[in-house]
C-alpha positions, 0 to 999 in steps of 0.5 A: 308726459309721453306715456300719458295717452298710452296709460289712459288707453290701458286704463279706459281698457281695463276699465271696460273689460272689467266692466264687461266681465260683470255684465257679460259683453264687453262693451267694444263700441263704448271702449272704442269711442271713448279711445278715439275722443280721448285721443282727439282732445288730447291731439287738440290741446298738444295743437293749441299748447304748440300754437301758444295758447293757454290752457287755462283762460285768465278769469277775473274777479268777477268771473271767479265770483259768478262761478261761485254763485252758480256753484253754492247754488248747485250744491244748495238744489242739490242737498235739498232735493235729497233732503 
């Protein structure tokens, strides 16, 4: 994916300006800084995938069931707070 930091930036761009538009000031703080993030976590991940690091850690049975306690939790708050 080479062109994949150049079409998040175009799109993050278009976004703003949109945005902008409607409220009457572009936001050039919000654009830049969500730019500059972008670009640093994309140059981190590039670092550690060039190290041979994974992505993604190995999660076992029990990690994969916590996080679907904590999920079923969330989403059982959440209906009820809009019930």
């Amino acid at each position: 994916m080479k062109g994949h930091i150049l079409y998040v930036v175009i799109s993050l761009s278009v976004v703003f300006i949109t945005f902008g538009l409607l409220i009457g000031q572009i936001p050039w703080v919000g654009l830049a800084a969500s730019i500059i993030g972008f670009s640093l976590a994309e140059f981190t991940r590039q670092r550690k995938r060039n190290r041979g690091e994974s992505e993604a850690g190995s999660n076992d049975k029990r990690t994969a069931n916590h996080l679907n306690q904590f999920s079923v939790i969330v989403m059982m708050v959440s209906f009820r707070m809009i019930l």
